[in-house]
N, C-alpha and C positions, 0 to 999 in steps of 0.2 A: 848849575848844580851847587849845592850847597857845601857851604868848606867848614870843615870841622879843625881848628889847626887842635896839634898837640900839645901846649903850653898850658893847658887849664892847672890851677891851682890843684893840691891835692885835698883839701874840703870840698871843693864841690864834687869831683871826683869820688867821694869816698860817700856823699850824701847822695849821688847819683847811683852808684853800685848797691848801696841801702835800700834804695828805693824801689828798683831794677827787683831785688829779692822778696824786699818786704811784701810791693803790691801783687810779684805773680804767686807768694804762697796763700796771700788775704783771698784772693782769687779762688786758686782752687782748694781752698780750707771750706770755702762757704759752698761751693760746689758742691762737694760731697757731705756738709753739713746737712743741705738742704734738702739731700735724697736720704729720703725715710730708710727707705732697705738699707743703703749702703749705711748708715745710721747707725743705726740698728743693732748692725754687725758686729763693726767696729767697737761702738760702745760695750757691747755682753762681754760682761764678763771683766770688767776694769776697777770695780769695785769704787770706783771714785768717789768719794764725799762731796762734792762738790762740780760746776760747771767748767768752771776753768781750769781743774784737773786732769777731765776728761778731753779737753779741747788737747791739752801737753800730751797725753797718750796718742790721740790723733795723731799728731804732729810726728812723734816718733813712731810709730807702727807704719804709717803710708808716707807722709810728705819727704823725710829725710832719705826715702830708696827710691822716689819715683819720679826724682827730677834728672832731665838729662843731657841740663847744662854744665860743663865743665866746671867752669869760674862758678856759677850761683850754687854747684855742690861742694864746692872745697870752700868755699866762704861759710856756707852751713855749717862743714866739720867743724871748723875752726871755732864757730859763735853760735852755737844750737841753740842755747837757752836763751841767750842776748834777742837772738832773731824772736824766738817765741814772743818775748814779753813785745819787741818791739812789733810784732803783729800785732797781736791784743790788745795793745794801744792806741792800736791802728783801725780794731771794730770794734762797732760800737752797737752794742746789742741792747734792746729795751724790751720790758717787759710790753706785752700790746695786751690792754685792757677788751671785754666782751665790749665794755660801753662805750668805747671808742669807735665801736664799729656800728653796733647799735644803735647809736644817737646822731646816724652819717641819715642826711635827710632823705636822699633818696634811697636806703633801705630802709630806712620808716614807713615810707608813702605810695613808693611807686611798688605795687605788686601784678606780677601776670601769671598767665597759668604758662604750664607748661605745651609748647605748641610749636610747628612744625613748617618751612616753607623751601622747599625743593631739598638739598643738601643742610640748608641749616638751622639749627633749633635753638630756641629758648628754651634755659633750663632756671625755674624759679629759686630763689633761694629762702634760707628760713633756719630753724633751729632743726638741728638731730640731737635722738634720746640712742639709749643702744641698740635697738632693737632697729632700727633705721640704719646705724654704722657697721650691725652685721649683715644688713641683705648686701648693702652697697658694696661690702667688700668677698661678697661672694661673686658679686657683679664682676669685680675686678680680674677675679682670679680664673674666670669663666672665657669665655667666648665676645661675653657685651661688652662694647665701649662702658667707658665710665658715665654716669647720665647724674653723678653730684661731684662741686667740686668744693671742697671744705676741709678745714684746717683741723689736723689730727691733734692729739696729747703731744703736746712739750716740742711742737711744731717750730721750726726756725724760717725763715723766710726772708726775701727781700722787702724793708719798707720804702726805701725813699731812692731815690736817685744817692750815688756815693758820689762823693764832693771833693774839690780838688781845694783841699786847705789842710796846712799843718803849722804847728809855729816852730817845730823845731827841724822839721825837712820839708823845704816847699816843692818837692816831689812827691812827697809821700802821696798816697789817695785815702779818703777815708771812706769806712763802707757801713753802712746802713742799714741792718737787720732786725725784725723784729722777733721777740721766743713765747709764744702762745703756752700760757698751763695752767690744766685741768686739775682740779681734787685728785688724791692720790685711787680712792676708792672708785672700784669698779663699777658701780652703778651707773656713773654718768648722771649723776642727780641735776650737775649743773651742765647744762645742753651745751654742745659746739654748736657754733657758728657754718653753716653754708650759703655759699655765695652765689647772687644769680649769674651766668656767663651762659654764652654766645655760643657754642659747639657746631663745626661744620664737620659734617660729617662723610665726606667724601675723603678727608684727609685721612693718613695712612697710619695703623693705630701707633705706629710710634709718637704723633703728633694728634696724640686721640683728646688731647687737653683742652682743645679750641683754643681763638684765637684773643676771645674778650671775658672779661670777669669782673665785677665793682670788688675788687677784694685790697687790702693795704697798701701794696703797691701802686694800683691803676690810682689809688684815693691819692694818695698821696704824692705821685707823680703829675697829676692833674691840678696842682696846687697853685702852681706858679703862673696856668692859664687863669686860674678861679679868679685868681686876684688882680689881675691885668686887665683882664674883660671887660668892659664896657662899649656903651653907645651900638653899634649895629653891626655884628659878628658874624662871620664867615665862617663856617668850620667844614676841611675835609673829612669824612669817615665819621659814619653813624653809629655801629654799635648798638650796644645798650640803652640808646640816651643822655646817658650820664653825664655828660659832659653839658648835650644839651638843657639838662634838668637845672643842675646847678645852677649856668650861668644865668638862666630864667630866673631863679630868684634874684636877682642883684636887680637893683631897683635902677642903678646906673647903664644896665641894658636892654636898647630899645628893640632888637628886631634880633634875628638867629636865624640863617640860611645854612643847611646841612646840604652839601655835597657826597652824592654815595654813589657808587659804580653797580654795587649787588643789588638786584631786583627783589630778591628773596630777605636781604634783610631789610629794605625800604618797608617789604612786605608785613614783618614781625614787626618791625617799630612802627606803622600806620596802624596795626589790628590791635595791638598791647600796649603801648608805652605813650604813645604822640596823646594821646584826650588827656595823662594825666599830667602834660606836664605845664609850668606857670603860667608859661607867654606861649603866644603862638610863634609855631616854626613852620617854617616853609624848608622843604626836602625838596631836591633836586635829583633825578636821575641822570647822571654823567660821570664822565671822568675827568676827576677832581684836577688835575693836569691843564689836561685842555681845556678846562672852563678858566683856570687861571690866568693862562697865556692868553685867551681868547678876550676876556669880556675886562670891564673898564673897573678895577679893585678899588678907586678912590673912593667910591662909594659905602665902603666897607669902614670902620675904624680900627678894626681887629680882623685877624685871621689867624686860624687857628691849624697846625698840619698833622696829621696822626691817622697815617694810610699806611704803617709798616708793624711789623711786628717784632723787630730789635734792632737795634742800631745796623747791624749786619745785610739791613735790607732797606737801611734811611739813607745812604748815600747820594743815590743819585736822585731819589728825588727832593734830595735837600739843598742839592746843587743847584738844580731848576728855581727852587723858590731863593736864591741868595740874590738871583738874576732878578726876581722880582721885586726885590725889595729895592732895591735901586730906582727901579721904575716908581716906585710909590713911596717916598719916604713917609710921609703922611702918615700911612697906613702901617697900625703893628702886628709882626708876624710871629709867632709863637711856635714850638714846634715840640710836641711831644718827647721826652727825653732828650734832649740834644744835650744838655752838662753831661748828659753820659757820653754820648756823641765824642765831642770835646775831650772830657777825659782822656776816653780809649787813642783817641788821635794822640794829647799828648804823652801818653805810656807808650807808642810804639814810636813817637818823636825822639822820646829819652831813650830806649833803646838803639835808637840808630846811631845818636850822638852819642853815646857812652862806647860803643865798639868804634863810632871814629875814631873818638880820644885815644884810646885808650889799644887799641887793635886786637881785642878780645873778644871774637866772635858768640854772639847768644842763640843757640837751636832753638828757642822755644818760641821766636818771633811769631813764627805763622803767617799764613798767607790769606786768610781772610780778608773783607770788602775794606774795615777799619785800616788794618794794616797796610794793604796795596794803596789805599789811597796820602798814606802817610809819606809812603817810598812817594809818590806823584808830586807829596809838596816839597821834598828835599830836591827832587830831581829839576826841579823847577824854581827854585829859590836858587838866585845871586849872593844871597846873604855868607858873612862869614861871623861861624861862632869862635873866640877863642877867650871868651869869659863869663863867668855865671852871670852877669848886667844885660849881656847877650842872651844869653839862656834863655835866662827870664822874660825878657822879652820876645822870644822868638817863638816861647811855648805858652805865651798870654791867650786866653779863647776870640780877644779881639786880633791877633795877630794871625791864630790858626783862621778864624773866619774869614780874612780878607785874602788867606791863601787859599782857601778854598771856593772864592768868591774869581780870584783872577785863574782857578781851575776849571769853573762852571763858563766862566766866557771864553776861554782858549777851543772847551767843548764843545757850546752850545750850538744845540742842531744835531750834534755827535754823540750825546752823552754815551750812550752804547758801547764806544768803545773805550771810554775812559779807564774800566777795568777790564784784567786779560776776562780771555773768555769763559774758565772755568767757575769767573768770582761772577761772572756781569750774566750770567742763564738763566734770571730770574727779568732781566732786562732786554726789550728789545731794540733794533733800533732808532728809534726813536728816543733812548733814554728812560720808554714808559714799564711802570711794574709790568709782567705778564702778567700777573696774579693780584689782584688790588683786592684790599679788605680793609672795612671802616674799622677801626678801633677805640673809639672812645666811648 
């Protein structure tokens, strides 16, 4: 078990409590940011001159009544404004250009029609004028699932993965949004943007979104593989292509094996997407899992994993693949969001450790897959913290990786029960998703 003594300095103390605040208000500011309705609401009626005005009304109408931690509410009272600025320094919002999306190669080149195979569909993407963003949103308001998915007026969104660097709190996290804006005028002279994605349609309409989209985020989160890629690629989970497509252009790779479990989207991306893209790919019908454990990776120079649909469902099969990398040093393995991964681990790391120190219990920890797996690596760490030298190194992503790496072989064979049951019901025995979807 991990020992946390109570002699920490009170700097780091007081940049850990900072942090603790800063990142869960960053959190849920962009939450409700990002939901148009709730948007909406909030914003009528503020009269604000400005963006960052608005955000300060935000802040005082919903965040300051609706936290209900003890300690991170009376530290608010205390520093309302202080905390404000110290958020918004904390995001970092960019304006996201049409051409940035536009001049993205495979929405230039790869186009399909809109088409159909068992539960799941291709929906094409393209420009909307008005007269296309009023049926849509009659669609919405109706009985139909959504069948476009594309960025409204003055749109806020996630772009990139949030990053774990600050120079003046190296707890802090920083977040990464982009704010999409149209001409003020009605007409819609200058067209939005929509995005081709993936919709399965057997999911429940809360979850009517689907589960794939080439839109700022996926582009951008896929950045880290584009660049790594070369010589002869592995990749789990098919999707769109996309990821496929890309890496085809890079003149430094030789070959591209896709691994997919869904029969129906192997199906879409044989009939639509596979003829137009660089190189030839070869698609594999399995599960990406078991092909892994099973067949000889050296042969691979890259591998690529992105079989989940948020950190909250990459656990355990992330665990599986740390096992594997050991086996293959050779071989690199890449993994769809894991800095986010990382991150979230070390926010509920710093949370634990800061109520050691400190003997201040926080309610808003949660019981999620990130977080239970966080309590697994305190519970299982001999280590003791009793200085920020420590800290620091005990919340480095190579430090979390190798705890999470002597968690995957304590389980392996077991994975299943490595979370209680309520978090692991997407997992069965075997450690394997119940529910596997390509995502790239």
């Amino acid at each position: 078990m991990l020992s946390v003594l109570k002699n920490f300095d009170m700097g780091t103390l007081d940049k850990l409590q900072e942090a603790i605040v800063v990142n869960h208000l960053g959190e849920e500011m962009m939450l409700i940011l990002t939901t148009q309705n709730v948007r909406d609401t909030l914003l009528e009626g503020t009269n604000c001159s400005n963006y960052f005005e608005a955000l300060q009304v935000l802040y005082k109408r919903y965040f300051l009544r609706s936290l209900d931690s003890r300690a991170i509410t009376y530290y608010l009272q205390q520093n309302q404004y202080d905390i404000i600025f110290k958020v918004m320094a904390n995001i970092n919002i960019e304006e996201l250009s049409r051409e940035e999306i536009t001049n993205n190669p495979y929405l230039q080149n790869v186009k399909f029609n809109k088409a159909t195979s068992g539960s799941m569909n291709y929906i094409p993407g393209g420009l909307l004028y008005a007269k296309d963003i009023q049926e849509i949103e009659k669609r919405r308001r109706g009985s139909e699932r959504e069948d476009m998915r594309f960025i409204v007026p003055n749109t806020i969104g996630p772009y990139n993965e949030n990053t774990y660097s600050n120079p003046d709190n190296p707890y802090l996290f920083r977040f990464h949004y982009y704010k999409y804006s149209v001409p003020d005028n009605q007409d819609f002279s200058a067209p939005l943007i929509a995005f081709p994605f993936l919709l399965d349609k057997s999911l429940t309409n809360v979850n009517r979104s689907g589960y794939m989209s080439v839109e700022p985020y996926e582009i951008n989160t896929l950045s880290e593989f584009l660049t790594k890629a070369n010589g002869n690629i592995l990749m789990c989970g098919c999707g769109l292509g996309y990821a496929a497509y890309m890496a085809g252009l890079k003149e430094n790779v030789t070959g591209i094996t896709i691994l997919e479990l869904n029969s129906d989207v192997i199906n879409l991306f044989q009939s639509q997407v596979q003829s137009q893209l660089p190189k030839k790919v070869d698609i594999v019908h399995c599960d990406a899992y078991e092909f892994l454990e099973r067949e000889d990776l050296s042969n691979y120079d890259c591998v690529y994993v992105d079989t989940w649909y948020c950190t909250n469902d990459m656990i355990i099969p992330y665990l599986r693949c740390l096992l594997l990398e050991e086996k293959y040093p050779n071989t690199k393995f890449i993994y769809w969001i894991e800095a986010s991964l990382l991150q979230e681990i070390k926010e509920c790391l710093l949370e634990h450790i800061w109520t050691a120190a400190t003997g201040y219990s926080i309610e808003g920890i949660g019981d999620g897959n990130v977080s239970q797996i966080a309590k697994k690596i305190i519970e299982n760490s001999n280590e003791v913290i009793d200085s920020a030298q420590k800290l620091n190194s005990f919340i480095s992503d190579e430090s979390i990786r190798q705890h999470l790496r002597a968690l995957a072989k304590k389980y392996e064979g077991n994975m299943g029960t490595i979370l209680p049951v309520k978090n692991a019901a997407k997992v069965n025995n075997k450690g394997q998703l119940v529910k596997k979807y390509g995502d790239n």
